[in-house]
N, C-alpha and C positions, 0 to 999 in steps of 0.2 A: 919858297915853301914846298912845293913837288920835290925838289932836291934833299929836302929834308925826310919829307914824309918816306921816299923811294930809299934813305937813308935808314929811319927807324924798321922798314919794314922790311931789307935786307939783314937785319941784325934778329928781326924774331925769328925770321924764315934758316937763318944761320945756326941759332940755335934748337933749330929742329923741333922747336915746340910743335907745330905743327903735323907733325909726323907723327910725335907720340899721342897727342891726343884725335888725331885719327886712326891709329892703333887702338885705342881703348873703347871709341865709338865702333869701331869693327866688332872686337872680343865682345861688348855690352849684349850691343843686336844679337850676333849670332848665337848667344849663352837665350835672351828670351825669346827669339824666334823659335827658337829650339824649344821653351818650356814652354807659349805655346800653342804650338805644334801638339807636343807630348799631351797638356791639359787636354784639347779638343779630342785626343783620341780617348783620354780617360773619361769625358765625357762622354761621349759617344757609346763606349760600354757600358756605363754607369745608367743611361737612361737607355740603352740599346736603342737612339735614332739619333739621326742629324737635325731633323725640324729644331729652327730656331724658338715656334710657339712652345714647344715641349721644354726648352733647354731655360727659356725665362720664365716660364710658369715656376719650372721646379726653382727658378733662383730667388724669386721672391717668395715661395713657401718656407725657403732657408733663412732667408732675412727674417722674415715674421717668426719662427722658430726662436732667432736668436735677439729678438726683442726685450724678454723679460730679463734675460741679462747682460746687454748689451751698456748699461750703466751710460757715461757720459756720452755715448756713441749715440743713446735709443732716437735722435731728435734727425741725423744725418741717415741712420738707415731707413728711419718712417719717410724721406724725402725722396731718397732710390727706389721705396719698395713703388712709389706713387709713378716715379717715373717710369718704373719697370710695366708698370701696370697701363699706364700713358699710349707706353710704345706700343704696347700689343693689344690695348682696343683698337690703335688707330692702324694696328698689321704692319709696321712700321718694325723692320730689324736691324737692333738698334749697334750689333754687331753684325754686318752685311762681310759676309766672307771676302779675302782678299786683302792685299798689300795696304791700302789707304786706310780700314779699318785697325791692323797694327800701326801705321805710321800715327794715326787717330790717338790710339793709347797710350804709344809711347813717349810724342810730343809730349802731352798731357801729362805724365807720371815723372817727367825726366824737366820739365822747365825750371820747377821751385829747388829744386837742389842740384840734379846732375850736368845741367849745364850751367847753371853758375860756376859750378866749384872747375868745370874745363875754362872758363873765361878767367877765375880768378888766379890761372895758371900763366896765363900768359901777360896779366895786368899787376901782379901785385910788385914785381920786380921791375917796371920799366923804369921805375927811377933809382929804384934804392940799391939795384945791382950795379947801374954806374956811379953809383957816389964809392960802393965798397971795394971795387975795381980800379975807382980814381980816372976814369975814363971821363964822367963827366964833366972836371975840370978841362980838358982838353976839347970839350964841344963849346966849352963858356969861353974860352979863345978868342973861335970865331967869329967873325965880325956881323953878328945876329941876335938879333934882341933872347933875350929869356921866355919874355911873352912866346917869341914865336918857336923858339924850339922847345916849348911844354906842348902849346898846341899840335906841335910836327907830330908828338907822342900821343896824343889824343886822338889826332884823329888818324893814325897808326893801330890805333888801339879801337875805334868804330871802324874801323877797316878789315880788324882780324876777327871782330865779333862777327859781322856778314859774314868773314870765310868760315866761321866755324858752324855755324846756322847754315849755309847754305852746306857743306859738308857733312853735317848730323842731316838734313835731310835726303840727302845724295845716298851716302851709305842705309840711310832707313829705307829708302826706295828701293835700292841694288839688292840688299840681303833680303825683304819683304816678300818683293815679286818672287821672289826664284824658290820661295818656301810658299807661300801664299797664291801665285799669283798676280795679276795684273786687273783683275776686274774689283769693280763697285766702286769707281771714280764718280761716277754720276748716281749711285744710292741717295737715297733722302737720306739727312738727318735734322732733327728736332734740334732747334737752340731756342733759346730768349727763355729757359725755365727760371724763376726766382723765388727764394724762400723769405717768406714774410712771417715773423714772429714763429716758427718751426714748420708753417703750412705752405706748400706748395700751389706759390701762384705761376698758371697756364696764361694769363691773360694773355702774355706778351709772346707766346709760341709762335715760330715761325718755321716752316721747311726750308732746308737747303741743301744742297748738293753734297756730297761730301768734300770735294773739292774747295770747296769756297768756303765749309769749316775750318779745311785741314789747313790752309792759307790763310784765316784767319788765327787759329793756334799759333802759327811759325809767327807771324805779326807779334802777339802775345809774346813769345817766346826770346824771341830779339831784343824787344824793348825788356824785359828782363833782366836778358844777358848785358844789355848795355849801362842798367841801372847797378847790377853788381860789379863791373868793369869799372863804372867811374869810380865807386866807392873804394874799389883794390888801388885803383890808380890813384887815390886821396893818401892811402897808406902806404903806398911805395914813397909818397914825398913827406909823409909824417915820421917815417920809419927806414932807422941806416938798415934797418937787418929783415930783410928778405923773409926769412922763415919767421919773422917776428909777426910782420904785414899779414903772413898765409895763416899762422895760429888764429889770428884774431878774426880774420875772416872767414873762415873757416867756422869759427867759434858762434857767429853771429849766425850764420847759415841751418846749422845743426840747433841751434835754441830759437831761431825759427819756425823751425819746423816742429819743435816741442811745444813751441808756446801758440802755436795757433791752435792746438788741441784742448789748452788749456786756458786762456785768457777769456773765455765766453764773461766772467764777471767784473772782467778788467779793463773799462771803457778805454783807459788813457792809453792803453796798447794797440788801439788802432792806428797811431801816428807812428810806429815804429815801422821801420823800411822792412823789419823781412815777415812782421806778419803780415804783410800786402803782397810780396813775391807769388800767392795761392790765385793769380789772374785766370788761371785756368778753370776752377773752380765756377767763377760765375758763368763762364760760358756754355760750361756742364750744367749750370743750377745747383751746384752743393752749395750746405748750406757755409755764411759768411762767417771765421771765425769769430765773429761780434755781432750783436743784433744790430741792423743801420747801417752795416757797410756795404757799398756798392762797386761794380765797377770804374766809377768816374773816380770814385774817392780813393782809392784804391792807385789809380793811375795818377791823380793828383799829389797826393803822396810819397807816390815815386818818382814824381817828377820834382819835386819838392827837394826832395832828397840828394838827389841827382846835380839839380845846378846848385843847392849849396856845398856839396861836393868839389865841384865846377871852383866855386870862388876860394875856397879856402886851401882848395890845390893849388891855382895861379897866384892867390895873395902871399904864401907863405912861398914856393917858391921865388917869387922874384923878389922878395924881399931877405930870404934867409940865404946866413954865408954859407958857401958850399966847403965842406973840409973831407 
């Protein structure tokens, strides 16, 4: 099984996936460090100071402003403005200058789609590129079960998720600091906010370090990446055609993220895998795109998703003729 797995993972690293999408996680960062960077200065004239009391006063003045028209949105900003308001009775900044407070936002902005869509670069093709290449008749040879050389692929494939998680964090840190700095690793930050029927319950608020947020985010974030991996990796074996696997996943990603904006009156939609991808969300306290969804269900769901993923990959491979 090593001899396999060390097999599969010579053949991603050969095709240089991993280069390029550390290429793009580079460009990403340094394009919003950069904006920003640029924001806080345009701040900073716009209200002529740095105090962060002044900078979230005015932002929740702006929210409230944009209340009356805010239409399907009015229920998510009256949640921010609360929390805005949260932070700074309790003097509590809830953006603490420095590299961890970008790493802080970007995990968070970048889980539900941009690191999916880099996982499902390197997973949608592990089967279906060697069926179209005809390579994989030559691994079925072998004197090695089917069972065991899908598994060599799987977990080839939770092996390149960690490289790529621990890489978006590597480069978030490297490009952060050297724009940002290195301070406010030990800042407070407020978690445990949850919104109950559009009202912001505190009951459950707890301080943490930022640290021990932002490591919890990456947790979130991982299990993410590995829930959309399985599911690419379901499609590489449902699917001879490569760009066929990426369209559809792709496709599912993008109406994700449409549809958790819009499904509030659409209960059965909680059982769909990518309106649950928004895990970051509850540890923010935004509110759930459905009234009743929680973290656990959320995670149950994608876990759900996940090992039937799991069986219907292995069932239809070891069963189906390879041509």
């Amino acid at each position: 099984m090593i001899n396999l797995v060390q097999n599969e993972m010579t053949k991603l690293i050969g095709k240089r996936r991993f280069i390029i999408i550390s290429v793009i996680i580079i460009v990403l960062l340094s394009m919003f460090s950069y904006a920003q960077a640029k924001q806080s200065e345009s701040t900073k004239e716009r209200l002529g100071t740095v105090d962060w009391r002044t900078e979230l006063q005015q932002e929740i003045v702006d929210m409230q402003n944009r209340l009356s028209s805010a239409g399907q949105w009015r229920e998510q900003i009256q949640i921010q403005i609360k929390q805005s308001q949260y932070y700074l009775d309790h003097d509590i900044n809830p953006a603490e200058p420095g590299a961890p407070s970008f790493i802080r936002g970007f995990v968070q902005n970048s889980a539900e789609l941009f690191l999916p869509l880099l996982i499902m670069i390197i997973a949608v093709d592990l089967v279906s590129s060697e069926r179209s290449m005809g390579t994989i008749k030559l691994l079925l040879t072998r004197p090695v079960s089917r069972f065991n050389i899908l598994l060599s692929k799987y977990i080839a494939l939770v092996l390149s998720v960690s490289l790529v998680i621990f890489l978006f964090g590597l480069f978030s840190y490297l490009i952060s600091a050297m724009m940002f700095g290195n301070q406010g690793w030990s800042a407070p930050v407020l978690t445990g906010f949850s919104s109950q029927g559009g009202e912001l319950d505190i009951s459950g608020v707890r301080l943490v370090s930022q640290w021990q947020y932002i490591i919890q985010q990456f947790g979130l974030a991982w299990f993410i990446a590995l829930v959309v991996g399985t599911l690419s990796f379901m499609l590489s074996i449902l699917m001879r055609s490569s760009a066929a696997g990426m369209g559809t996943m792709f496709a599912c990603l993008i109406s994700g993220a449409i549809l958790s904006n819009m499904v509030s009156s659409w209960e059965s939609a909680k059982y769909l895998f990518m309106v649950n991808l928004g895990l970051m969300d509850y540890v923010s306290g935004s509110a759930p795109p459905i009234e009743g969804m929680t973290l656990g269900f959320s995670l149950a769901v994608l876990a759900a998703w996940m090992i039937g993923s799991l069986l219907v990959s292995f069932t239809v491979f070891m069963r189906k003729d390879i041509y």
